[in-house]
Every structure is written in structure tokens, then in C-alpha cells.
VOVO-893890 format. One record per residue (C-alpha): z, x, y. Coordinates in steps of 0.02 Angstrom, whole numbers, padded with zeros to 5 digits, always signed. Example, Ala and Ser with C-alpha at 12.3 -4.5 7.8 and 13.67 -1.06 7.14 Angstrom:
+00390+00615-00225 +00357+00684-00053 
***
This chain:
-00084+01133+01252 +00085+01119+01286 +00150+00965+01192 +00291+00959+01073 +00369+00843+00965 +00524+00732+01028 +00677+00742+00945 +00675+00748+00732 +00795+00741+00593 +00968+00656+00581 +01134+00719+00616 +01246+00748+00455 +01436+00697+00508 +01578+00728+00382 +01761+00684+00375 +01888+00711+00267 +01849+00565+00165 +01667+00578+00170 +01652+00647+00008 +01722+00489-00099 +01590+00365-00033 +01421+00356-00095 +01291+00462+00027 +01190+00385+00142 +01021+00343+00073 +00873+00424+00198 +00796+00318+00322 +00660+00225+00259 +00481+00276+00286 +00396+00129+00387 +00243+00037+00247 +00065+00069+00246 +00014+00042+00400 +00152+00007+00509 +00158+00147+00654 +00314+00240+00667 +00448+00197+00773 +00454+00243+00928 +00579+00393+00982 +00602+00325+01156 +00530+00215+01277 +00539+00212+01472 +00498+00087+01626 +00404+00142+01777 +00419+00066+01949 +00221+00040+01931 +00090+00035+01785 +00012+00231+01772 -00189+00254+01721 -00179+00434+01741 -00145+00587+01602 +00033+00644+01596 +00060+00824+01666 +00153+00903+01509 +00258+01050+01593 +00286+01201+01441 +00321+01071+01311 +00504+01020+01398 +00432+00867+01520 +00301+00732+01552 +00272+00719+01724 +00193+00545+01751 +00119+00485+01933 +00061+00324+01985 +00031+00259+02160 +00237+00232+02199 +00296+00400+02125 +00319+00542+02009 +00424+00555+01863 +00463+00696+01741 +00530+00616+01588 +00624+00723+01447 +00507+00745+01288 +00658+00722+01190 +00749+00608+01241 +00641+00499+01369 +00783+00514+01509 +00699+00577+01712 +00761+00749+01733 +00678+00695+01903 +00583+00573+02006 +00501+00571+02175 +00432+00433+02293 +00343+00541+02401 +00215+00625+02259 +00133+00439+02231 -00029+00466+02150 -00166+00418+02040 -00202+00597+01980 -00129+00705+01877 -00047+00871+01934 -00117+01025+01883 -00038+01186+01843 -00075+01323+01961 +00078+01444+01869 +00236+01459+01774 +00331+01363+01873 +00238+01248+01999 +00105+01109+01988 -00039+01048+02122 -00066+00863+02155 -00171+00806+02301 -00075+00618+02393 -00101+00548+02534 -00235+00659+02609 -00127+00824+02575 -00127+00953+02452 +00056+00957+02358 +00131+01115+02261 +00292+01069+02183 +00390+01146+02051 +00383+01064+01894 +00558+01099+01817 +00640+01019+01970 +00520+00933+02078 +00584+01019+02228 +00418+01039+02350 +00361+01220+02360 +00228+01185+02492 +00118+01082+02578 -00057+01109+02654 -00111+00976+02765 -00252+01098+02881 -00359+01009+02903 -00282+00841+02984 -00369+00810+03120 -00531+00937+03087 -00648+00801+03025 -00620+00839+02832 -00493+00768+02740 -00430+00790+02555 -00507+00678+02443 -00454+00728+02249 -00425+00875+02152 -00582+00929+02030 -00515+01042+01911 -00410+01222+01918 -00439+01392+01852 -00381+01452+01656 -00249+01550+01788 -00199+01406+01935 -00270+01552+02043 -00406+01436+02122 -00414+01232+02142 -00572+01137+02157 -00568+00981+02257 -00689+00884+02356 -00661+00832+02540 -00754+00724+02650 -00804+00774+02845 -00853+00664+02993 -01025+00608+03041 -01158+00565+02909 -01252+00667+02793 -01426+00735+02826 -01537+00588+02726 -01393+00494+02692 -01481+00340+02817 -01351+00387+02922 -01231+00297+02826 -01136+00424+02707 -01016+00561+02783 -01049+00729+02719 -00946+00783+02565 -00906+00953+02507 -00827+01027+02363 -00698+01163+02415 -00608+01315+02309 -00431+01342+02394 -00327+01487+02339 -00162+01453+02292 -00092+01604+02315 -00168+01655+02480 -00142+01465+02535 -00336+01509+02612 -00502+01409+02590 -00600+01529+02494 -00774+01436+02514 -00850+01266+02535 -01007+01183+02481 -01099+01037+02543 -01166+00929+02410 -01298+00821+02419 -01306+00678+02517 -01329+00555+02373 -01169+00612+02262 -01057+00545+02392 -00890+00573+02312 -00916+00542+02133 -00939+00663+02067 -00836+00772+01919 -00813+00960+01895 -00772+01090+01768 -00760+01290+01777 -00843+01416+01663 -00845+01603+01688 -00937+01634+01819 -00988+01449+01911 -00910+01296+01957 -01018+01129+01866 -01023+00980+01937 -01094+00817+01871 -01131+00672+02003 -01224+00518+02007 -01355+00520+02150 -01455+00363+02140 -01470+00284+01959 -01504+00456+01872 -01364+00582+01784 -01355+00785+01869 -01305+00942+01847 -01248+01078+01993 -01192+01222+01967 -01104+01316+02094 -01068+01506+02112 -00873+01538+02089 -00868+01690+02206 -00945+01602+02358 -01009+01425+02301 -01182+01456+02316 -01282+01334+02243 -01366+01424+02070 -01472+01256+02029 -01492+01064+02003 -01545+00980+01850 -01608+00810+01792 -01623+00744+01617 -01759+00633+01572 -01705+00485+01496 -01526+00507+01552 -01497+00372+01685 -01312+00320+01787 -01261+00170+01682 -01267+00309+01525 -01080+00355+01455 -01093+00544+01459 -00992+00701+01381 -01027+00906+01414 -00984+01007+01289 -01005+01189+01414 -00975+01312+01246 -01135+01212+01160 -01250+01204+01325 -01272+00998+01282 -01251+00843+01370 -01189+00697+01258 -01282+00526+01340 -01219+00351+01247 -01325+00213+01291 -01349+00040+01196 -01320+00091+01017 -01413+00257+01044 -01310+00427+01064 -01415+00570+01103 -01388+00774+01133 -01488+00858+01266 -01495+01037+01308 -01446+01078+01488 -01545+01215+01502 -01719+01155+01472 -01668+00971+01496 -01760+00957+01316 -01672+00803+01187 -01597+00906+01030 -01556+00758+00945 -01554+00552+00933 -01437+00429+00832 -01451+00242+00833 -01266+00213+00783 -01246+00058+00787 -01323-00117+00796 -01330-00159+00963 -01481-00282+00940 -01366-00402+00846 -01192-00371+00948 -01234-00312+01111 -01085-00199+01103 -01131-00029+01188 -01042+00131+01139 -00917+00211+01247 -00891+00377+01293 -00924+00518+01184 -00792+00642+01162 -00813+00815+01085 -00657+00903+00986 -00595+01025+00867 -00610+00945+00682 -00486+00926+00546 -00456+01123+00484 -00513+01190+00626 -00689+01195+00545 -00780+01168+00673 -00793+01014+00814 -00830+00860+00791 -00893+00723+00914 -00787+00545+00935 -00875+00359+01013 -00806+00184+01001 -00916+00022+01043 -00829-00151+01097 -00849-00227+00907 -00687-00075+00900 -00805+00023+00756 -00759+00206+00785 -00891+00346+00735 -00899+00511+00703 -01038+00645+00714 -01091+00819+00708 -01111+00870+00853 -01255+00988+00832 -01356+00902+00698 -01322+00739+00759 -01289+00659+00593 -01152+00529+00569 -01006+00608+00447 -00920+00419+00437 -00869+00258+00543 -00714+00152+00540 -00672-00041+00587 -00514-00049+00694 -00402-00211+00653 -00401-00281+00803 -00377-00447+00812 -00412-00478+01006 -00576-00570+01077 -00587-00425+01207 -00754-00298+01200 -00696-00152+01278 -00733+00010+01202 -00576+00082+01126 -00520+00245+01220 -00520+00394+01080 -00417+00560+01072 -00371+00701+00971 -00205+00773+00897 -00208+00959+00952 -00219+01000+00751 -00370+00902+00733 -00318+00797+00599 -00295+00635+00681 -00409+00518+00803 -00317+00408+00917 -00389+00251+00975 -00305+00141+01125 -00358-00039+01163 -00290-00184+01219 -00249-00216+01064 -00132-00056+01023 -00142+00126+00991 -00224+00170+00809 -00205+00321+00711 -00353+00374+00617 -00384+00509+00463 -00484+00617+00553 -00569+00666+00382 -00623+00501+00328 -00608+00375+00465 -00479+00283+00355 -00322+00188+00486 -00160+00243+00466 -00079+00135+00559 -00084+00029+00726 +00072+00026+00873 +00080-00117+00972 +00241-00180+01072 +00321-00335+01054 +00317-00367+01234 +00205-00338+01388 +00038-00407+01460 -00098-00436+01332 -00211-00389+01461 -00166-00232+01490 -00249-00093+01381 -00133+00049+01300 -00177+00232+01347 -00122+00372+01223 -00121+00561+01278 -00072+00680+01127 +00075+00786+01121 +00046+00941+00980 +00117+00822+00818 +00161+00665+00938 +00091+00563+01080 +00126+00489+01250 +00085+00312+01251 +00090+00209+01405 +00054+00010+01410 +00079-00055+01586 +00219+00018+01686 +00308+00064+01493 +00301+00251+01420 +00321+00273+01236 +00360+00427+01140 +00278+00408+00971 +00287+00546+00818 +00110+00560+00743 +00104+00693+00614 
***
């Protein structure tokens, strides 16, 4: 939410004269296929693999390790940029006016209009814990989640692991509202998202996939849960409104439900015997019409599926042309009206129907590292597209 459009439409300029010569014919609508041009592009100091923070539809505020930047939607110019909020996160939201970024150890509240720092909290140097990155916000900014690691080791860690927590920090009071120690064998990997009334975290402790929940109002841990069959190397999505766990693994997609742990459904999707081209993450959004959601996977062969997500049957697939000998699994997305599916890869950004799988069209630049993949975050009818240190603003629908 959030995203607008850049800049639309052309200026009509008239002289005295102007009504003599012939009119200007309209631009010309690019052919089948051919993305749309791009409204504006910009050059960071230092290639970004983070989510743009879009600030109330007016900026992009884009962080990599040397800086922050808050680019223009509309025209692509820095309405401001600062050296000192370097970071491979993206800033939250925590109100109208100011965002939350954790960098270098410290928690960073900054207004977003003007990048002018609001406040810093940097408590605990020297305490033994230290900030490690931010987990996820409240619907409100009212409370951040982020985990921080202490000193020592962690009871049945072998005595090699140092104790990590996950901590709720009110950013009004500017007070730690609770901490909770997680298990020794998450370390710090380990995501997080809110519902009502708990705090869910999913971590990796050995070579198996779990669930903990965590009470909001004091972190208490509520419970722990395993999946059987659902193992580390799996590529795994939550939808929290459904109760399921998405698990991609070979050619096989699978739904389980988190409650009893019990498999709803199984798809082999693809032919992973012959191409040995896993599928990548799954990723669960609104559908074309808002009728209902839909669930999104690539595999490295760049065929993109898609898949109810409760009946687990597949509604169609597409073939990306891409041209490239690399097998990574193409990164998808979502327009915020459903209607298309984005795909980045190394070989460009392609737009998909998001009715029938059929490719609109494909962006790629006529410069830059071949190596490098493209990311693509939507923006409402347009997109943010970053390749390397560049920063596209594309128009979509």
C-alpha cells in the first residue's frame, strides 16, 4: 500500500500559430511485447537487494550498505540522501511521518519526508546485547520486533552459540516492552510476522522448518511446532489468514495446516526428474478481481505456475523467454490490483496476465552486468525496478 504511479500524460503547448500546422500525432504505444519505457531511471553509490520503503505514495526510500536515498516517484530526482542510514534493510513505518531502520548496531527513527534523524536508541552498547535486525512492526508502528544477540553462549548451544532474543520496543515510550529468549538452535535466523494477539516466528533449528508463537503482551512463549516432512532446504510461504504453511521442494509444492501439522494438500508441478530445476518460493496474493488469492512459484527452467491455494490445483503455467543459461528461480510479485505477476531474473523483469499466465512483455536494460539479477517491487499501477546500483521507474497497468 502506498504506491502510485509516476508522472502520466503529455503537456499540450499552444502558440499563436499552433493552429495552422497539422497536430501532433500521440505517442506511439510500444509492440507486443516490448515493456514500456521507462519514466525515469537513477544511479546509486552501491547495488541495493533490499525492498524500497514507499513513504505515502510521494517517495522511495532505497538503502544499501553506503546510504539512504528517497527518490521522487515522479520524477526520479533525491528529495534526500544520507550516508549515515547505510543498510541492508528496509525502513519501516512506525507513523505519519517517521520511519525505523536498525544500522550499525542502533535503532534509527528518521522522518521520512526529510530524512532529518528524530532519534536514536543505542541502550544497550555495552550491556552484552546488541541490535541485530528489525523483524517486523505493528498495523500502527506502535511496537517493533527485532532480534538481538547477548554475550556468553546459549544453554545447549555446545557452548558455542550466544543467546539470542527477540525483543518488542515501543516506539513511543522509547522502552523495551519485553524480551524472549529463543532457542538455542535458531541462532539468528529466524523471520517474524504479527497477528492479533501473538508474535510468529519461523526459524531453522537443525535441518527441520518451526513455528513459535509468542504472546504480544509479554512474549510468553504460547507453543512450538514441527511439520513432518517439512525439512530446512524446503522454500516455504505462511499464509496466517488460511492457518497453512506453503513447503516447495523438488517439483513437489505442498499445504500443511499449522495447527495440527496435518498435509492439506500435494502438487507435483513440475518435472523435476528430467530437469532438476527445483521450485522457488511460493508466494500467496490477492487474484485478478479480487476473487479470491491465488498462490505464485517459479523453478530455474523460468516456468511460472499458478495454484489455488486451498485446493491445491494448478489454474495455469507460463514459459518466460529468457534466453540466459542461468537456473535461478525467477523472483515473482504482484501488482496491488491483482491483475499482473511480475517476474525478475537475470534475464529482466516480465509482466504476466495474471488471468492466464500469458507474457506481456519483458524489460531489460541495454547496459549493466549480466550477472546481476533484476528485483521488481510494485508500486499500485507501476513498479520499482532495480538492476545493480540502477533504479527504474516503470508504468505497468
Amino acid at each position: 500500500a502506498g504506491w502510485v504511479a509516476g508522472r502520466g500524460g503529455l503537456s499540450a503547448l499552444t502558440d499563436p500559430g499552433s493552429a495552422r500546422r497539422p497536430a501532433t500525432s500521440p505517442a506511439p504505444r510500444p509492440p507486443s511485447g516490448t515493456a514500456p519505457p521507462a519514466r525515469w531511471r537513477f544511479d546509486l553509490t552501491d547495488a541495493t537487494s533490499v525492498p524500497p520503503l514507499v513513504w505515502r505514495g510521494k517517495l522511495a526510500i532505497i538503502t544499501n550498505s553506503q546510504e539512504a536515498v528517497a527518490l521522487d516517484l515522479r520524477t526520479g530526482r533525491p528529495s534526500w540522501r544520507r550516508d549515515d542510514l547505510g543498510t541492508d534493510a528496509t525502513p519501516e513505518p512506525i507513523s505519519r511521518e517517521l520511519a525505523l531502520v536498525t544500522t550499525n548496531g542502533r535503532l534509527v527513527a528518521f522522518n521520512a519526508r526529510d530524512g532529518h534523524q528524530r532519534w536514536v536508541e543505542s541502550k544497550y552498547s555495552g550491556t552484552g546485547l546488541t541490535f541485530d535486525k528489525m523483524l517486523s512492526v505493528d498495523a500502527d508502528g506502535r511496537h517493533a520486533y527485532f532480534t538481538a544477540t547477548g554475550s556468553g553462549s546459549s544453554i545447549g548451544s555446545g557452548g558455542s552459540k550466544p543467546p539470542t532474543y527477540v525483543v518488542a520496543y515501543d516506539t513511543r515510550t522509547r522502552r523495551e516492552r519485553w524480551r524472549s529468549r529463543l532457542p538455542a538452535a535458531y541462532g539468528d535466523d529466524i523471520g517474524a510476522f504479527p497477528t492479533p494477539r501473538s508474535l510468529v516466528g519461523l526459524g531453522y533449528p537443525g535441518d527441520e522448518v518451526e513455528l513459535i508463537s509468542l504472546r504480544l503482551s509479554d512474549g510468553h512463549q504460547e507453543w512450538r511446532r514441527r511439520f513432518d516432512g517439512v525439512s530446512a532446504g524446503d522454500k516455504v510461504g505462511i499464509s496466517a489468514g488460511r492457518g497453512l504453511l506453503y513447503a516447495a521442494r523438488g517439483a513437489t509444492l505442498r499445504a500443511v495446516d499449522i495447527d495440527s501439522g496435518k498435509q492439506r494438500w500435494s502438487l507435483d508441478i513440475n518435472s523435476y526428474a528430467t530437469t532438476k530445476s527445483p521450485l522457488g518460493h511460493p508466494v500467496i496474493r490477492q487474484g485478478p478481481g479480487g476473487k479470491g488469492d491465488v498462490l505464485y512459484v517459479s523453478d530455474g527452467t523460468k516456468l511460472v505456475y499458478a495454484v489455488d491455494p486451498d485446493r491445491g490445483t494448478e489454474l495455469w503455467r507460463s514459459a518466460l523467454p529468457d534466453d540466459t543459461v542461468w537456473k535461478a528461480t525467477p523472483t515473482l510479485s504482484v501488482t496491488d490490483s491483482g491483475r499482473t505477476v511480475l517476474a525478475a531474473a537475470a534475464a529482466g523483469v516480465f509482466a504476466l496476465d495474471a488471468r492466464t499466465g500469458g507474457v506481456r512483455w519483458r524489460f531489460q536494460e541495454s547496459s549493466g552486468e549480466l550477472l546481476d539479477e533484476y528485483q521488481v517491487y510494485p508500486a499500485r499501477s507501476s513498479a520499482v525496478v532495480a538492476h545493480g546500483a540502477a533504479v527504474f521507474m516503470l508504468p505497468v497497468e
